[in-house]
Gaussian input, Z-matrix of N, CA and C with variables (Angstrom, degrees):
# hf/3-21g

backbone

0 1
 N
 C     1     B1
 C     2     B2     1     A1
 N     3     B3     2     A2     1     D1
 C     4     B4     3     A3     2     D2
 C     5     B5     4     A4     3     D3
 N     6     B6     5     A5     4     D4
 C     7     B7     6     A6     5     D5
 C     8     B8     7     A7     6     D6
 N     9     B9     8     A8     7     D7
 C    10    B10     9     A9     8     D8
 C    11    B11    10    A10     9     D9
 N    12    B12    11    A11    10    D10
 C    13    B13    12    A12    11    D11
 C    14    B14    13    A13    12    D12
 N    15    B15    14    A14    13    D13
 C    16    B16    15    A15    14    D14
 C    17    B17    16    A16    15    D15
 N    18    B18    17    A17    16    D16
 C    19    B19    18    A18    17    D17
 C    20    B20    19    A19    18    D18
 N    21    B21    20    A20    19    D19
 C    22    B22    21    A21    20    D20
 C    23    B23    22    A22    21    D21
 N    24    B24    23    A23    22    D22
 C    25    B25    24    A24    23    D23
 C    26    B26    25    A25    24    D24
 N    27    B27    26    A26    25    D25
 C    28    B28    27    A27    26    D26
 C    29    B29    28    A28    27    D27
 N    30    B30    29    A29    28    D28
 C    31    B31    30    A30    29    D29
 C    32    B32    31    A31    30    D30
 N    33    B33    32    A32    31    D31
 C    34    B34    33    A33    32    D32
 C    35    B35    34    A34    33    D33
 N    36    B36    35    A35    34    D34
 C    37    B37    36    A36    35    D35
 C    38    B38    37    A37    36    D36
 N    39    B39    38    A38    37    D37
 C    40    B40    39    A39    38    D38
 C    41    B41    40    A40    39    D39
 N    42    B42    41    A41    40    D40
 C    43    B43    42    A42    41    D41
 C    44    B44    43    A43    42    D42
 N    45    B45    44    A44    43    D43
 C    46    B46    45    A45    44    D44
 C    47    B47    46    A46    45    D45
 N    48    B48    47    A47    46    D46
 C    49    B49    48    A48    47    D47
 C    50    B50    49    A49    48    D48
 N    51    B51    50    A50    49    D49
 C    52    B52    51    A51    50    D50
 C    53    B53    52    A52    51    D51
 N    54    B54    53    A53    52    D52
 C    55    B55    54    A54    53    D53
 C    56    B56    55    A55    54    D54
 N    57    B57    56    A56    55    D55
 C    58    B58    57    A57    56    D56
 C    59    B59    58    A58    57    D57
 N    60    B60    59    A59    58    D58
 C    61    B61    60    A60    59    D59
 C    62    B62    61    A61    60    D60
 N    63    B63    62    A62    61    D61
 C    64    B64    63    A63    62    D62
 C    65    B65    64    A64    63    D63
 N    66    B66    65    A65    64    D64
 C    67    B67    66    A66    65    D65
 C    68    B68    67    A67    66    D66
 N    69    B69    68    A68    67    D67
 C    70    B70    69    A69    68    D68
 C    71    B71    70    A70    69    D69
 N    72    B72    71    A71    70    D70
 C    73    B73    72    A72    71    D71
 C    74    B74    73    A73    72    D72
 N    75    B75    74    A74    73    D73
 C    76    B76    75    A75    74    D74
 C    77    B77    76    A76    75    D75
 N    78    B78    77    A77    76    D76
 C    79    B79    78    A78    77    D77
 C    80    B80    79    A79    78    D78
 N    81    B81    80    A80    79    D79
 C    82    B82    81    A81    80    D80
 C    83    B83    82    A82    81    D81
 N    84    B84    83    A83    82    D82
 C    85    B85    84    A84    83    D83
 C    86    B86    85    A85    84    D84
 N    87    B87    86    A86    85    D85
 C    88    B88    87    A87    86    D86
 C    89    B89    88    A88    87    D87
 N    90    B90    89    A89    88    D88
 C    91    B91    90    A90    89    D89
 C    92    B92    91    A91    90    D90
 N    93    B93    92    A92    91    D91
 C    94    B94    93    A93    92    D92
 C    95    B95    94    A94    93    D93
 N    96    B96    95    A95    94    D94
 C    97    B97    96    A96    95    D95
 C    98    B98    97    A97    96    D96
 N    99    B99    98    A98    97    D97
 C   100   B100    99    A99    98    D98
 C   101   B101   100   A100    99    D99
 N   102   B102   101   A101   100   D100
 C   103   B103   102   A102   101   D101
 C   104   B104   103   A103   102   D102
 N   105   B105   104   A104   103   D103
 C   106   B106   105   A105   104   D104
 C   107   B107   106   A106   105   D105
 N   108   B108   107   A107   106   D106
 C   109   B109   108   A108   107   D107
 C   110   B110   109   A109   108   D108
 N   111   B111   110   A110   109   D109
 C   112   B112   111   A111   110   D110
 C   113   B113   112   A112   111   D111
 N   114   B114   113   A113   112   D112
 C   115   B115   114   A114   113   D113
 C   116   B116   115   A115   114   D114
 N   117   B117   116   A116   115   D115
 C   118   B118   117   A117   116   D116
 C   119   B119   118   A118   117   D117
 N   120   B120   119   A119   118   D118
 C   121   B121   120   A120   119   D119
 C   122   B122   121   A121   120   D120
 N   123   B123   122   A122   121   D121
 C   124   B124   123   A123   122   D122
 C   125   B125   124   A124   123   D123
 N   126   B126   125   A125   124   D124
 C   127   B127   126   A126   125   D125
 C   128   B128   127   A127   126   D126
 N   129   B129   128   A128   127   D127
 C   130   B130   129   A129   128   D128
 C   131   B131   130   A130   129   D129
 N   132   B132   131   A131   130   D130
 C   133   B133   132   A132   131   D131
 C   134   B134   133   A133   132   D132
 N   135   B135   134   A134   133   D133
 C   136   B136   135   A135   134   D134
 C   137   B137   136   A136   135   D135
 N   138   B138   137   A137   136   D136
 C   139   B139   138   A138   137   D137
 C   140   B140   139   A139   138   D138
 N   141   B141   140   A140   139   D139
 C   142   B142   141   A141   140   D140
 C   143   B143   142   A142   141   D141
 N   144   B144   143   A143   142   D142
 C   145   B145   144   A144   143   D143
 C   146   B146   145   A145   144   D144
 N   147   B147   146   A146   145   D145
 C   148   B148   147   A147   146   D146
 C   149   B149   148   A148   147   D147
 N   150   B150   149   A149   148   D148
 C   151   B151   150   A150   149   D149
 C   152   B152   151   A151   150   D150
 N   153   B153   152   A152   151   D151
 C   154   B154   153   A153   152   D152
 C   155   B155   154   A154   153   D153
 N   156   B156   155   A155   154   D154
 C   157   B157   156   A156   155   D155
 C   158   B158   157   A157   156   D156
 N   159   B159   158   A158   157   D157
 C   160   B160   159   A159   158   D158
 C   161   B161   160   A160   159   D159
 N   162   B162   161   A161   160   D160
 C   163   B163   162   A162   161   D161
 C   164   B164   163   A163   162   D162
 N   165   B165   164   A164   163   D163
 C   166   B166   165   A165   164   D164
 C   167   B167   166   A166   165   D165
 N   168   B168   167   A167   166   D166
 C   169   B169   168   A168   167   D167
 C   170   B170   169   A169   168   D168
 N   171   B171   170   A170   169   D169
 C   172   B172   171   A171   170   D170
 C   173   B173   172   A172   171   D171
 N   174   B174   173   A173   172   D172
 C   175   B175   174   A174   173   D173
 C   176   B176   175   A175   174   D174
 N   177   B177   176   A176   175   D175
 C   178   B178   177   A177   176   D176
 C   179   B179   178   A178   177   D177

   B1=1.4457
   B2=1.5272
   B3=1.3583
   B4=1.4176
   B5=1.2987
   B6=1.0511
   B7=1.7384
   B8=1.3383
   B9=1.5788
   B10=0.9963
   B11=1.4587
   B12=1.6752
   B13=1.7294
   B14=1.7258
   B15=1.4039
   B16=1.2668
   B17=1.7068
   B18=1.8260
   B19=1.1865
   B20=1.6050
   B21=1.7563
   B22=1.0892
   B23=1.5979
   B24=0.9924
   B25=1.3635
   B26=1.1842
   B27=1.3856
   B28=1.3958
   B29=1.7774
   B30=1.4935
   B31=1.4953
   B32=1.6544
   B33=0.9196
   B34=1.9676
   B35=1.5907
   B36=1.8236
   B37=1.2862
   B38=1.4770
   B39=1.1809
   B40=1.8039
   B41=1.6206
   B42=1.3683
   B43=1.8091
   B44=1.6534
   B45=1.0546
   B46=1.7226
   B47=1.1739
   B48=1.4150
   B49=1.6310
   B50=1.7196
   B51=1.1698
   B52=1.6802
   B53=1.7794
   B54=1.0160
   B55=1.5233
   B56=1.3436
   B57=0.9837
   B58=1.5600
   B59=1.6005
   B60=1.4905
   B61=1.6863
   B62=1.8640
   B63=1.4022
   B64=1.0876
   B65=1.6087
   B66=1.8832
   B67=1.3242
   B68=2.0975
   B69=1.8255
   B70=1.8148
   B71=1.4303
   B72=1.2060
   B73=1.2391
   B74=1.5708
   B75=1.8365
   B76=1.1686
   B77=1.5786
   B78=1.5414
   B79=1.1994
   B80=1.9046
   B81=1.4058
   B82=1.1780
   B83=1.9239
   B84=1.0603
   B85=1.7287
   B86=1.3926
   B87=2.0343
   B88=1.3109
   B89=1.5457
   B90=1.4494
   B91=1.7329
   B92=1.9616
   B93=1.8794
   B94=1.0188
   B95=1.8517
   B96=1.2806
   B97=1.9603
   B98=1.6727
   B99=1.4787
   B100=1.0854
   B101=2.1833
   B102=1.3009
   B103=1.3636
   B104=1.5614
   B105=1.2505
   B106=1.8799
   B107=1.8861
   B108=2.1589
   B109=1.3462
   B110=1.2479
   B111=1.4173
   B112=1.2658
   B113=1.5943
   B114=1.7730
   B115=1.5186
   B116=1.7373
   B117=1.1064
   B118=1.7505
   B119=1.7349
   B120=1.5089
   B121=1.3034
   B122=2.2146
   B123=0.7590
   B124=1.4104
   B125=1.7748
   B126=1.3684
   B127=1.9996
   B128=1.4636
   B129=1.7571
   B130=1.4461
   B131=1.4143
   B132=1.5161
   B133=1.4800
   B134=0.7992
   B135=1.9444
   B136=1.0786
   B137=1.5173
   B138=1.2617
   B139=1.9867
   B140=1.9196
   B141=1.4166
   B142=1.6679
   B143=1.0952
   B144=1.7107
   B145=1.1890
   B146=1.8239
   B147=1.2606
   B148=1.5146
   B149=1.3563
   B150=1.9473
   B151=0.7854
   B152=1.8043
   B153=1.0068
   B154=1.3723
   B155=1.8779
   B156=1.1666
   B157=2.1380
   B158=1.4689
   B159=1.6123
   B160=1.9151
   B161=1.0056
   B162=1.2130
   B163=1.6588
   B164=1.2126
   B165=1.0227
   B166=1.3048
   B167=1.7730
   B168=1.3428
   B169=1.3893
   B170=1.8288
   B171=1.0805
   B172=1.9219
   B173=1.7259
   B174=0.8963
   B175=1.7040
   B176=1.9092
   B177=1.0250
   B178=1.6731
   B179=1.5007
   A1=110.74
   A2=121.41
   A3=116.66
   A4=98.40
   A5=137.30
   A6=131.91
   A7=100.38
   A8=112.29
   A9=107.81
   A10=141.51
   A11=93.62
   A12=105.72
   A13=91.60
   A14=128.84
   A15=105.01
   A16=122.18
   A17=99.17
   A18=117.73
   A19=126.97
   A20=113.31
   A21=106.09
   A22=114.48
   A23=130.34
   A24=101.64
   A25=116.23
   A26=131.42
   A27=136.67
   A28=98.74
   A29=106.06
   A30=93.33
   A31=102.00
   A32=120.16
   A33=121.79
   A34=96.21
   A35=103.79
   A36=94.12
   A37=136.71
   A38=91.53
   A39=103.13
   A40=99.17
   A41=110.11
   A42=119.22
   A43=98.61
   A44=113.19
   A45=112.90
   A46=101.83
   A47=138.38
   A48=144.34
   A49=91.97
   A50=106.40
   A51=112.21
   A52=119.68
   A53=125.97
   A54=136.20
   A55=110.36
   A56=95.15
   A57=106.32
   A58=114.45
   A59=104.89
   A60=88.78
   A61=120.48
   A62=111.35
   A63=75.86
   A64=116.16
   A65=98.74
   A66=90.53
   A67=119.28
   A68=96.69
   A69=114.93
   A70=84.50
   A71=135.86
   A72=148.06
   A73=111.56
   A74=101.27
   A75=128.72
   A76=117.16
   A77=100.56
   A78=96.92
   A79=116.86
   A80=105.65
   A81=123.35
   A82=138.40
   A83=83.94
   A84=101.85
   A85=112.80
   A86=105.61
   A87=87.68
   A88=123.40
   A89=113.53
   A90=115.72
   A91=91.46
   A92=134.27
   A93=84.26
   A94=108.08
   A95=100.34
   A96=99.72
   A97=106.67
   A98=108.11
   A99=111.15
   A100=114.13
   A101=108.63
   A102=115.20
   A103=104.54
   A104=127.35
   A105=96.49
   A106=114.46
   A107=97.80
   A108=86.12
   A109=137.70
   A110=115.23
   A111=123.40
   A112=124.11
   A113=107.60
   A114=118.15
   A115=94.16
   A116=123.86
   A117=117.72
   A118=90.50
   A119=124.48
   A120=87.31
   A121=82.69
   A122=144.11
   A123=151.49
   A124=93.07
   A125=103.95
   A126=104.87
   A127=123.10
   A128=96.59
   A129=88.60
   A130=136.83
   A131=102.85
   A132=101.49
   A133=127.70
   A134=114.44
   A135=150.52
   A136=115.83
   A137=98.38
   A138=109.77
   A139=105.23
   A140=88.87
   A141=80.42
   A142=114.31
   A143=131.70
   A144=117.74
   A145=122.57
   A146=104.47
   A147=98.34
   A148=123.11
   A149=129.32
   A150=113.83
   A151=147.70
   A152=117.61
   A153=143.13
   A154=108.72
   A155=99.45
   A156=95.62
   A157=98.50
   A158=115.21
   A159=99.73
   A160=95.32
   A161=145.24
   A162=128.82
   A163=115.51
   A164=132.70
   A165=131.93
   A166=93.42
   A167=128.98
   A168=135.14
   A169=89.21
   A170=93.72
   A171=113.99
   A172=103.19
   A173=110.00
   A174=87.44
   A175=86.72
   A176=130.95
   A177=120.40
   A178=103.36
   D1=-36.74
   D2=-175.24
   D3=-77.78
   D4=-10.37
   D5=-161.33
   D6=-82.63
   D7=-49.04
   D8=171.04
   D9=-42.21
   D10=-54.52
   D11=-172.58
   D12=-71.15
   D13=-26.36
   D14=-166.31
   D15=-85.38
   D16=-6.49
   D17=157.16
   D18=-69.72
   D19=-42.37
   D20=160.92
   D21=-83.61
   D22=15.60
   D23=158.59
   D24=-93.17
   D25=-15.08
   D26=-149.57
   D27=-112.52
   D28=-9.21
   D29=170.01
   D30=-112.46
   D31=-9.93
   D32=160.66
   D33=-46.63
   D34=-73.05
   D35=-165.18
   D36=-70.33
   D37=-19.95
   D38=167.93
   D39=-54.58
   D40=-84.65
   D41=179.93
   D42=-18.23
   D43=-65.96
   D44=-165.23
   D45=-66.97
   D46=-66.67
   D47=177.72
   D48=110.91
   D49=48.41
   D50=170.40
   D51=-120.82
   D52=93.10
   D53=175.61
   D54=-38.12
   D55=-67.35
   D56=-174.03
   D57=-28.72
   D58=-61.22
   D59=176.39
   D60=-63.50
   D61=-5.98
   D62=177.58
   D63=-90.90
   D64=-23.49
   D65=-165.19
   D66=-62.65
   D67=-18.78
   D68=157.98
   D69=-40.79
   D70=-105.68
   D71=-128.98
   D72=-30.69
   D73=-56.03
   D74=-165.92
   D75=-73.40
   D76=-32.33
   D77=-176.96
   D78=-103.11
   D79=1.10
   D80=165.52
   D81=-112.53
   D82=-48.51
   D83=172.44
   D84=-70.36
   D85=-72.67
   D86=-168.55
   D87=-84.39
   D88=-5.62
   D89=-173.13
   D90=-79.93
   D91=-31.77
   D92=-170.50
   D93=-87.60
   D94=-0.16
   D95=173.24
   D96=-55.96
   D97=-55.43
   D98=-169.58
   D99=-63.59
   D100=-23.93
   D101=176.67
   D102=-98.82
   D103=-9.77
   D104=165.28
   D105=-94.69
   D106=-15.07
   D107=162.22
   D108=-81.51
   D109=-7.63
   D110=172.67
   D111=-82.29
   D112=-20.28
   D113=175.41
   D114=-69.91
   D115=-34.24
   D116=-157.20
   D117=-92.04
   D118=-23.67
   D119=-145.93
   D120=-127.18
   D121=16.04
   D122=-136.77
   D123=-155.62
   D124=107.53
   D125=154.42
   D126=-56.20
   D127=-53.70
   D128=169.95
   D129=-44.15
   D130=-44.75
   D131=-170.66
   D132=-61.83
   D133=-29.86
   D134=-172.19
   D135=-68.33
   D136=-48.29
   D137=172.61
   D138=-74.31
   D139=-25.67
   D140=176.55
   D141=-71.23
   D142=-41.53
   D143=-177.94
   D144=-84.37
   D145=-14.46
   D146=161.26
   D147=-63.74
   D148=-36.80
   D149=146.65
   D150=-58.24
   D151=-8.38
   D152=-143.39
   D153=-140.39
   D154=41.02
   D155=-161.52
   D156=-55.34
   D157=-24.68
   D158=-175.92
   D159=-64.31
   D160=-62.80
   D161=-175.84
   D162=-25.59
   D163=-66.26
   D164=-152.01
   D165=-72.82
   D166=-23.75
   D167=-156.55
   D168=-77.51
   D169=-45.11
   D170=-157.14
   D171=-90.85
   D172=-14.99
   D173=-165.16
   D174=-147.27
   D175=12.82
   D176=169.60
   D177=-101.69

């Protein structure tokens, strides 16, 4: 499912010649998909944010 949207986003913005949505995309969509699957499914990430609670405050 993400392949998809990350395919259509990346051929919207090509067609248009506008950055901006992708770097939205990238810096919103797919980093927080990619950071709540890694809080559920990753120790590390997991020990990182117990050490680290602003993280989880700032970027979940």
């Amino acid at each position: 499912m993400w392949y998809r949207q990350l395919q259509i986003v990346v051929e919207g913005a090509t067609q248009c010649g506008d950055d901006m949505i992708l770097r939205r995309f990238f810096i919103d969509d797919f980093y927080k998909c990619w950071f709540n699957w890694a809080k559920s499914h990753r120790a590390d990430v997991q020990e990182l944010l117990a050490n680290n609670p602003i993280l989880e405050k700032n970027y979940a």
